[in-house]
C-alpha positions in Angstrom: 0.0 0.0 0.0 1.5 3.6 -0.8 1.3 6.1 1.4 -1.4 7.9 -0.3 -3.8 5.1 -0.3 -3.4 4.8 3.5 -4.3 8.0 3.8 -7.4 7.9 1.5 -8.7 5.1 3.5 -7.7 6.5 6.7 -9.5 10.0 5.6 -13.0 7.5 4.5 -12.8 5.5 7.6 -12.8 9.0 10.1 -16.3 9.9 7.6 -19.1 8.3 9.3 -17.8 9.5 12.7 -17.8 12.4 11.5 -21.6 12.6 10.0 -22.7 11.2 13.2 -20.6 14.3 15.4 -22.5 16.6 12.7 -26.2 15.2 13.2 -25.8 14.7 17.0 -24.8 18.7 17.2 -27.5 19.3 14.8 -30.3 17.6 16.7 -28.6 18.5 19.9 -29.2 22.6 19.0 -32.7 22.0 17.5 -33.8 20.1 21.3 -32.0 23.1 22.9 -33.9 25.3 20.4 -37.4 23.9 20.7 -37.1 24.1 24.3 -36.2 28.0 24.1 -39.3 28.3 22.0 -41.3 26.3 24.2 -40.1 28.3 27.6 -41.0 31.8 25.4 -37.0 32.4 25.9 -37.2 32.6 29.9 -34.2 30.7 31.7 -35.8 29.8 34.5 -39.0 28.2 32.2 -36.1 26.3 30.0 -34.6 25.0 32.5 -37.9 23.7 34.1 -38.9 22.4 30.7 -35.5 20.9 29.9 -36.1 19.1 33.7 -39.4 17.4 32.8 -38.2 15.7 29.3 -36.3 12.4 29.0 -34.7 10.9 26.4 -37.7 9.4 25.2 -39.7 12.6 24.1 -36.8 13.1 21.5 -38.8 11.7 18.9 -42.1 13.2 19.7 -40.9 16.8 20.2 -39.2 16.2 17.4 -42.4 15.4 15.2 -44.5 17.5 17.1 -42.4 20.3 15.7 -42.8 19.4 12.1 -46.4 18.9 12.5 -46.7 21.8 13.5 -45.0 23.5 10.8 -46.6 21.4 8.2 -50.2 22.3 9.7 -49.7 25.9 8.6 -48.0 25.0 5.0 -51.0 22.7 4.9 -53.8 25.9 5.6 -51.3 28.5 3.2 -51.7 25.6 0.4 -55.0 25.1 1.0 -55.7 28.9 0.6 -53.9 29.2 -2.5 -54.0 26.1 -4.6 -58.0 25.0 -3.8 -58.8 28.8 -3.4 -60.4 28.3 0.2 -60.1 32.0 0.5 -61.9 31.7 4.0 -59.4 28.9 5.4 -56.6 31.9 7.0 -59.9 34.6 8.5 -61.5 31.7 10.2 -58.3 30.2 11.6 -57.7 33.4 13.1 -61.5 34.7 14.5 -61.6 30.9 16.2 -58.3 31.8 17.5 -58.8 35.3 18.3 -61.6 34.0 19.7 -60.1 31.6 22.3 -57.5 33.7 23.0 -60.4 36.4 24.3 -62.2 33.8 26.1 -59.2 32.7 28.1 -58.8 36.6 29.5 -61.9 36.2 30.8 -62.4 35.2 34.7 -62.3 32.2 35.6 -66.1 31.6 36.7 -67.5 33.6 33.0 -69.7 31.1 31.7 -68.1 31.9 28.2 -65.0 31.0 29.1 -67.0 27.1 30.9 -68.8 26.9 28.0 -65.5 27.2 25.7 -63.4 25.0 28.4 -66.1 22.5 27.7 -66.4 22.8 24.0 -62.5 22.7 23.8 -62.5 19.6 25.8 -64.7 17.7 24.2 -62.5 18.0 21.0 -59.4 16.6 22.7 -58.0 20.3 23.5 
C-alpha cells in the first residue's frame, strides 16, 4: 500500500464519525432550540422544561415540531392552490376568539362553556 492510499482510506474511515458528530450537534441545537421556544426564551422556564423531558420525548418533540410546521404549510396551500379564501380569516376569529375567552375570569360562563367545548374535541 503507498502512502497515499493509507491515507485515503484513513481520511473514509474518520467519515461516518464524523456525519454522526454533525447530526448529534444538529439535533442537539434543534432540542435546545425547541425548548427555548417552548419556555418563550425565559431561563428559569427552559430549564424547568428541559427538567421534565427524557430521552424518550426526542422523537415526539421532534415530530410534534414538524407537524406543527406542516399544519400551517398545509392551511397557506389550501388557501392558494383550492382557493379556500376563507381557510386563514377563520383560523384566526376561532383563535382570536379563544385567545379572548381565556382573558376572561375564571367563573365567566363563556370561558366554561368554551373550556367544555375545547375539551370535548381533545384540547
Amino acid at each position: 500500500m503507498t502512502e497515499s492510499t493509507s491515507s485515503e482510506a484513513e481520511s473514509s474511515s474518520r467519515r461516518p464519525a464524523r456525519t454522526a458528530a454533525f447530526a448529534a450537534v444538529a439535533v442537539f441545537g434543534f432540542l435546545i432550540l425547541r425548548i427555548f421556544a417552548v419556555a418563550a426564551e425565559d431561563w428559569d422556564a427552559a430549564f424547568l422544561v428541559s427538567t421534565a423531558l427524557s430521552l424518550d420525548d426526542g422523537v415526539p418533540l421532534v415530530f410534534g415540531s414538524l407537524m406543527a410546521g406542516l399544519g400551517t404549510v398545509l392551511a397557506f396551500a389550501l388557501t392558494v392552490s383550492a382557493q379556500m379564501w376563507w381557510l386563514l380569516p377563520t383560523i384566526a376569529v376561532v383563535f382570536g376568539l379563544l385567545a379572548l375567552t381565556r382573558r376572561l375570569k375564571a367563573k365567566n360562563r363563556l370561558r366554561a362553556a368554551a373550556a367544555t367545548a375545547m375539551a370535548s374535541v381533545g384540547w
